[in-house]
VOPAGU-2260 file (C-alpha; in pm, 1 decimal, decimal comma):
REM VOPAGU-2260
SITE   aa  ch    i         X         Y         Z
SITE  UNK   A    0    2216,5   -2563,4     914,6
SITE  UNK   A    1    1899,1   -2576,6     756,1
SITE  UNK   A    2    1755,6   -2278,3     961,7
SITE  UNK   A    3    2076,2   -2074,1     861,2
SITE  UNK   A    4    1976,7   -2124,9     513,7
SITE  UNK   A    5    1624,3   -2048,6     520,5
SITE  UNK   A    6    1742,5   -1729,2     710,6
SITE  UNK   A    7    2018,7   -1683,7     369,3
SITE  UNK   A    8    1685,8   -1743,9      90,2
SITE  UNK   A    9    1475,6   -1528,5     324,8
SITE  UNK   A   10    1795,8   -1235,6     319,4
SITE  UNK   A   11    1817,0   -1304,5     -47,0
SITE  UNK   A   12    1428,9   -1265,3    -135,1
SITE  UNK   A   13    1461,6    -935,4     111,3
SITE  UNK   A   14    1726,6    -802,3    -126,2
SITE  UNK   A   15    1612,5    -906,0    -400,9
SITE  UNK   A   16    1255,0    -711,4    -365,0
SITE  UNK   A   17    1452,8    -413,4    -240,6
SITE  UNK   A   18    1672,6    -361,0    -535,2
SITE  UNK   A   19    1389,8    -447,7    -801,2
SITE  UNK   A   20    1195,0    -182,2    -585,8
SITE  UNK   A   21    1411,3      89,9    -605,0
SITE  UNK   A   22    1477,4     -16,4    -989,7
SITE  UNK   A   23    1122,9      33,4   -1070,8
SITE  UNK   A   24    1114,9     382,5    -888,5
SITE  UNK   A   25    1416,0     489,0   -1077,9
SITE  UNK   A   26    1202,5     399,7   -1357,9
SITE  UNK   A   27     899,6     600,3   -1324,8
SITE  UNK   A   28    1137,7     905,1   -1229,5
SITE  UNK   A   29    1332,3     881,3   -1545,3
SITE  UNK   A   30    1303,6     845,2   -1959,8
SITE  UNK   A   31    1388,2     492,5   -1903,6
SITE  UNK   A   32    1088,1     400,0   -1810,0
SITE  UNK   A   33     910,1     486,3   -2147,1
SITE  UNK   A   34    1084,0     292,5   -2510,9
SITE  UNK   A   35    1043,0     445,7   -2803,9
SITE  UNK   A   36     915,4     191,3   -3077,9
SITE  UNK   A   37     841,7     411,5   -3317,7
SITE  UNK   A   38     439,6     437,4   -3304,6
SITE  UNK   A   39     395,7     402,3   -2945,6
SITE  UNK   A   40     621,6     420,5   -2650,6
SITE  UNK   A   41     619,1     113,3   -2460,5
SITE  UNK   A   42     627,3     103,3   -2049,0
SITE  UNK   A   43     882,3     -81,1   -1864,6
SITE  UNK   A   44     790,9     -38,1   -1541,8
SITE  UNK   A   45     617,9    -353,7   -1447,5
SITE  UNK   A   46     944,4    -531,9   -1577,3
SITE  UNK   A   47    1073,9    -552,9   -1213,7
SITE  UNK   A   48     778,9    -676,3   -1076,8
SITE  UNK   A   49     735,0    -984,9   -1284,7
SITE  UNK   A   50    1123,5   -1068,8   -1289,6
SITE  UNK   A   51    1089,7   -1044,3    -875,1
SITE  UNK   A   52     791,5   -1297,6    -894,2
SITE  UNK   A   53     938,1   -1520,5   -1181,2
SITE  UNK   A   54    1314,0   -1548,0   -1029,9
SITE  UNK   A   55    1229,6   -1568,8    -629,9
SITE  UNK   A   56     825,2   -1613,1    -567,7
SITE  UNK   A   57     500,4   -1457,8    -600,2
SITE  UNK   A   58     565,0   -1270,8    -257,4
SITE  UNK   A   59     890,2   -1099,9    -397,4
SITE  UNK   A   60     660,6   -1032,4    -671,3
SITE  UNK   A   61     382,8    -845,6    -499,4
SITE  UNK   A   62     631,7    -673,8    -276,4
SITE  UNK   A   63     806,2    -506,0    -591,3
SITE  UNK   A   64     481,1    -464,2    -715,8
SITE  UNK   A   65     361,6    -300,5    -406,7
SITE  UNK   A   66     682,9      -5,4    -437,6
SITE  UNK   A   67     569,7       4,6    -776,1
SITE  UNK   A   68     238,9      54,0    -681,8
SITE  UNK   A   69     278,6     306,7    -433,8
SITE  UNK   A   70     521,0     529,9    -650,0
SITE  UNK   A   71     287,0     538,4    -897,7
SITE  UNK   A   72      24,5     717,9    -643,3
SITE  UNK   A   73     287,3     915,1    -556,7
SITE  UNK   A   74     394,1    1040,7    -900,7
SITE  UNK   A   75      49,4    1129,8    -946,3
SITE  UNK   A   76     -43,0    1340,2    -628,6
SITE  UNK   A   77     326,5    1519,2    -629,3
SITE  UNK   A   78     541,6    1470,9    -904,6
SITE  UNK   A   79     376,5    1429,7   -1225,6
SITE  UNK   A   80       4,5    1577,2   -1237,5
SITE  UNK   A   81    -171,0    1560,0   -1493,2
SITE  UNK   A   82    -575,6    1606,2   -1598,2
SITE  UNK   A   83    -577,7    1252,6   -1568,0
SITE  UNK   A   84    -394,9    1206,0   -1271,8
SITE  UNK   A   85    -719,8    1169,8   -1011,5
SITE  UNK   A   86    -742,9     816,6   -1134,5
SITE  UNK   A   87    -440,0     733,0    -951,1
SITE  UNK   A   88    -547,9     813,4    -682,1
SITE  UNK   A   89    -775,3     553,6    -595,4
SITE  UNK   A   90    -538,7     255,3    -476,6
SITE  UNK   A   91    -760,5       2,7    -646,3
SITE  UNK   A   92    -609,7     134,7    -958,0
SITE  UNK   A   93    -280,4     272,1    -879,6
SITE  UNK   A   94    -174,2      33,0    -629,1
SITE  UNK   A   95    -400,9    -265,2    -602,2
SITE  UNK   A   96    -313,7    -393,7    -955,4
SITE  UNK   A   97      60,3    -347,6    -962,3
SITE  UNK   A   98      65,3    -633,6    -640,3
SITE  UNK   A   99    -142,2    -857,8    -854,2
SITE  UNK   A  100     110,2    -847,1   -1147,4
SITE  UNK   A  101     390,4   -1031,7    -951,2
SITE  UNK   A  102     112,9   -1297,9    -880,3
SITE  UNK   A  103     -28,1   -1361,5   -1183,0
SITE  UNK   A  104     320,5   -1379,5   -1351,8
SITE  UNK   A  105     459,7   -1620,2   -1136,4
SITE  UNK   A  106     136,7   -1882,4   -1149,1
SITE  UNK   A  107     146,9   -1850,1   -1527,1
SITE  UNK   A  108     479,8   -1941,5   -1511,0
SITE  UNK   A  109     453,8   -2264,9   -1278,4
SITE  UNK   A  110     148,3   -2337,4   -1523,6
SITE  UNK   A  111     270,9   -2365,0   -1824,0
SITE  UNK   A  112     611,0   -2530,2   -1688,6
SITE  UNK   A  113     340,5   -2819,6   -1574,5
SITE  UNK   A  114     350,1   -2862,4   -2035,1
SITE  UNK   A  115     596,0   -3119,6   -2157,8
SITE  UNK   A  116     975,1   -3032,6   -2249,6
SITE  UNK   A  117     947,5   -3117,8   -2556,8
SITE  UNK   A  118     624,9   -2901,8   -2605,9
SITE  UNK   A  119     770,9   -2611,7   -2479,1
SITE  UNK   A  120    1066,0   -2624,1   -2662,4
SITE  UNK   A  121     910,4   -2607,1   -3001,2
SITE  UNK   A  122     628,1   -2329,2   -2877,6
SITE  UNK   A  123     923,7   -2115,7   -2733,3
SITE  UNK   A  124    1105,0   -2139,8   -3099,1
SITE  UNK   A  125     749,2   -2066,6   -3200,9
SITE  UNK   A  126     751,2   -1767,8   -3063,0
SITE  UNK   A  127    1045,7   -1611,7   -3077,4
SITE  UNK   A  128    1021,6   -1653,0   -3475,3
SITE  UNK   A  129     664,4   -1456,5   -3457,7
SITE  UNK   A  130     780,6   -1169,6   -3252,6
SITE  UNK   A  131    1108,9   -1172,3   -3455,9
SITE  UNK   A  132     942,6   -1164,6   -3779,9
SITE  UNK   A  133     666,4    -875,5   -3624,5
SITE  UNK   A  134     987,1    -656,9   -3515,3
SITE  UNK   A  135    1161,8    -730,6   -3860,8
SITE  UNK   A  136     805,6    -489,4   -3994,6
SITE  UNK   A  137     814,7    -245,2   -3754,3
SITE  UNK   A  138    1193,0    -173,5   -3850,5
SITE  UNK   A  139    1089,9    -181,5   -4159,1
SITE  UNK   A  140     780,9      23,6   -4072,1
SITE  UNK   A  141     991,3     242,8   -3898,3
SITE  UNK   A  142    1303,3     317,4   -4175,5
SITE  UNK   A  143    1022,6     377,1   -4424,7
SITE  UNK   A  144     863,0     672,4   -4180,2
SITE  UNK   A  145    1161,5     850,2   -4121,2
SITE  UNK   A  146    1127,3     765,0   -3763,3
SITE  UNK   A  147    1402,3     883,6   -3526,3
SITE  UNK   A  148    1751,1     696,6   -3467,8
SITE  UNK   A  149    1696,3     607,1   -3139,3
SITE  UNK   A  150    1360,1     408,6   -3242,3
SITE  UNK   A  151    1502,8     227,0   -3493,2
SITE  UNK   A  152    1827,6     155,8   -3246,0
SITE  UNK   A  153    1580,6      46,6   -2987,6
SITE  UNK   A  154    1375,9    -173,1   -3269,6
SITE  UNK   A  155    1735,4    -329,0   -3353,2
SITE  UNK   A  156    1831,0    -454,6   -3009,1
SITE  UNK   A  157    1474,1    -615,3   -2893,2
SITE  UNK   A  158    1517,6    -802,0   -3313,3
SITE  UNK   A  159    1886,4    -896,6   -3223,5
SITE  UNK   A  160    1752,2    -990,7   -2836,0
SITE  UNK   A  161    1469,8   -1212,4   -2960,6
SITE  UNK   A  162    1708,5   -1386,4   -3226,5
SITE  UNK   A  163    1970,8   -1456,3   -2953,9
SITE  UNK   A  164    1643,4   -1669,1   -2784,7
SITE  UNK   A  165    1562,8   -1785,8   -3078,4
SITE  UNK   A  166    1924,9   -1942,6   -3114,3
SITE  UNK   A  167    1934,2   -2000,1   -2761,7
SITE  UNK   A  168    1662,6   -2219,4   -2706,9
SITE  UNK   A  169    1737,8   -2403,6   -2929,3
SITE  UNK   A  170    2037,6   -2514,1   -2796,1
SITE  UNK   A  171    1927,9   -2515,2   -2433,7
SITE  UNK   A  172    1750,6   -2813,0   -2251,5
SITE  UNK   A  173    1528,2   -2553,1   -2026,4
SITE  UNK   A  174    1294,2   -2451,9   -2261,6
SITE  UNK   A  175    1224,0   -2053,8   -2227,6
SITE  UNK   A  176     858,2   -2022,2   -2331,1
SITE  UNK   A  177     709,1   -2095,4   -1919,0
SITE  UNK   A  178     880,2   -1739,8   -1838,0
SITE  UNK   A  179     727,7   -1604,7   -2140,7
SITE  UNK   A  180     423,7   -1697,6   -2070,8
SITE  UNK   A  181     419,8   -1528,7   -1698,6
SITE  UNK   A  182     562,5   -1197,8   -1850,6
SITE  UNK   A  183     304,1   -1188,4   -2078,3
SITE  UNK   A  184      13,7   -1262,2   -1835,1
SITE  UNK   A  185     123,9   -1014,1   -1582,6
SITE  UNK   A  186     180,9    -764,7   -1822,5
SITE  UNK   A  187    -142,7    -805,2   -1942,2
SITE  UNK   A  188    -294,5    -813,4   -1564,8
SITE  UNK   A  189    -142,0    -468,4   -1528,1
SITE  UNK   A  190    -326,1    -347,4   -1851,2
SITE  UNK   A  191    -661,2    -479,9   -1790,9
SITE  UNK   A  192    -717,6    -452,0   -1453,1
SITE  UNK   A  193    -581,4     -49,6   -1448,3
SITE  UNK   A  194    -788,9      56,0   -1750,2
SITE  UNK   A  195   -1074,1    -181,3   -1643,7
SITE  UNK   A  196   -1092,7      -0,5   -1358,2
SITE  UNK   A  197   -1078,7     329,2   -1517,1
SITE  UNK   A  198   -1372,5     242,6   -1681,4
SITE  UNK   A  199   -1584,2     114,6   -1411,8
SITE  UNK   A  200   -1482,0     406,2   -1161,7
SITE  UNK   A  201   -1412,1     659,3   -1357,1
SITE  UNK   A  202   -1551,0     618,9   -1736,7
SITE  UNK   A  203   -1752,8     983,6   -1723,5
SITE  UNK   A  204   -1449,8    1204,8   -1585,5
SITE  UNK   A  205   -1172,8    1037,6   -1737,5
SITE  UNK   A  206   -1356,3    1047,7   -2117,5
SITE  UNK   A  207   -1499,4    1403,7   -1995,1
SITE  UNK   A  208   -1132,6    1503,4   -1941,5
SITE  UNK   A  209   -1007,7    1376,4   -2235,0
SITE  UNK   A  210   -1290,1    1552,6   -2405,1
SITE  UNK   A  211   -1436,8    1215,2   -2569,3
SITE  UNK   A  212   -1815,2    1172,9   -2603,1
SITE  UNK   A  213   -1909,8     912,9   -2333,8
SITE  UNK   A  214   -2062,7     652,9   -2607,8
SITE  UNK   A  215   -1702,2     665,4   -2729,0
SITE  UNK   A  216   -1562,4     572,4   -2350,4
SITE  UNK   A  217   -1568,0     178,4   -2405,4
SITE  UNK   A  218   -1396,9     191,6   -2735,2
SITE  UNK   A  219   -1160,2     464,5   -2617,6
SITE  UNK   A  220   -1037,1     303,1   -2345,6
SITE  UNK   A  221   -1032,1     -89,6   -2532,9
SITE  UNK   A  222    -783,0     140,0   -2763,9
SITE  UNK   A  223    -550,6     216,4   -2544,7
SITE  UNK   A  224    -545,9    -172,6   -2409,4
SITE  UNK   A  225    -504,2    -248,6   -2734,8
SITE  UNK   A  226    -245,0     -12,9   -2878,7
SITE  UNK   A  227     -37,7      14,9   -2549,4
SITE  UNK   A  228    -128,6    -313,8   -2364,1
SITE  UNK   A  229     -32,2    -552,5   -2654,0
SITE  UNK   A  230     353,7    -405,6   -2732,8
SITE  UNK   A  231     403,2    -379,2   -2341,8
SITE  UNK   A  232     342,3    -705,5   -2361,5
SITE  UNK   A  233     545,0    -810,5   -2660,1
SITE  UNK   A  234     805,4    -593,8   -2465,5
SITE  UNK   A  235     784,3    -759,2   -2108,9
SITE  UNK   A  236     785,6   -1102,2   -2277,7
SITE  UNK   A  237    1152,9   -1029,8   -2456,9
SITE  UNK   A  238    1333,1    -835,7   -2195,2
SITE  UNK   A  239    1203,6   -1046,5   -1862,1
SITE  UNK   A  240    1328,0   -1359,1   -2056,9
SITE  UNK   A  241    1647,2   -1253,3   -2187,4
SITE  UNK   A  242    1721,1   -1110,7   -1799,5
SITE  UNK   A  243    1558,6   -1460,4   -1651,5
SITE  UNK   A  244    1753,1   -1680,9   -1869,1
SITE  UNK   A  245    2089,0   -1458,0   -1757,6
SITE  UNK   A  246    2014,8   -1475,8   -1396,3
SITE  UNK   A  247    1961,7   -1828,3   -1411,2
SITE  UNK   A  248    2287,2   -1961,4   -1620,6
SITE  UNK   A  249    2474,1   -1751,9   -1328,8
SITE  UNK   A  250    2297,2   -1896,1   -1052,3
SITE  UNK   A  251    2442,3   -2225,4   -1169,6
């Protein structure tokens, strides 16, 4: 019995890293893995990986984030090439730090679950007030620019999303802030590590490229951490819970 369900969880985590697998690939081959928030367009790519490692381990996790890893290299050598692209193709960037995000997620996660209930609970309606209220400006931000339909659409379900937690936990008895936590931190990992190792490897060719003064590489490519790593983040954090807190009312 208890070896027939080890061999079901095993099946299960199998599956599960499969499907999030192909998910991510389907991705990076489509316009769904980029949102449009108006001033920057968000990746969502990472999103499997860290729902792998938060819902079944950090080995489902690094698995996903292995396929997501290794279509990335691909996109760049075949599919996508850009004057950029030769930074992909060094796995320590392309690969190496994709595997790491479903790790890093999933001990953030068991970390801040260590935090009393009753912490959590008012840090998670904390939070969801602070992103709410940030997404309430960009709309605004947005309506006021003349930005496209579909941003503002997109802008409107993460504000109605993040109010549903809002509501949500506080109502529940599990509070939401743990998972979070672990999408922000291995969004994060993704951002740092990749662009960290840009600019250790590859600093002169990539700012060269880009036709940026190397004194200007540090600050160019903090930027970019900045500007894209940050609303990834925001991003991760909302959609990873929302799809967490789903899978884990049907569960029971």
């Amino acid at each position: 019995m208890v070896k027939s369900q080890s061999t079901t969880i095993t099946s299960r985590k199998l599956v599960t890293a499969a499907m999030l697998g192909a998910i991510t690939v389907v991705l990076s081959l489509t316009p769904l893995g980029l949102i449009p928030l108006g001033f920057i367009n968000a990746t969502t790519m990472h999103i499997p990986v860290i729902i792998g490692a938060i819902a079944e381990g950090p080995v489902v996790g690094a698995l996903v984030g292995l396929i997501f890893g290794v279509s990335s290299l691909l996109n760049a050598l075949l599919r996508n090439p850009s004057p950029v692209s030769f930074v992909f193709y060094n796995p320590l960037i392309s690969i190496v730090p994709r595997v790491l995000i479903g790790i890093t997620s999933y001990y953030a996660y068991v970390g801040f679950k260590k935090l009393s209930n009753s912490n959590l609970k008012k840090l998670s309606e904390g939070l969801w007030i602070v992103i709410s209220l940030g997404l309430g400006y960009l709309l605004y931000k947005n309506i006021n620019a003349g930005k496209s339909t579909s941003n503002i659409i997109f802008v409107v379900i993460l504000l109605l999303v993040c109010l549903g937690l809002f509501v949500y936990s506080r109502k529940s008895d599990k509070a939401d802030f743990p998972i979070a936590m672990g999408a922000f931190v291995g969004s994060m990992t993704n951002t740092i590590l990749v662009l960290g190792g840009i600019y250790l490897i590859y600093a002169k060719q990539y700012v060269e490229t880009l036709g940026i003064p190397m004194e200007n590489a540090k600050s160019a490519i903090l930027g970019v951490s900045i500007t894209s790593g940050i609303p990834e983040a925001i991003l991760s954090l909302i959609l990873t819970t929302a799809v967490i807190k789903a899978l884990n009312k049907s569960r029971r």
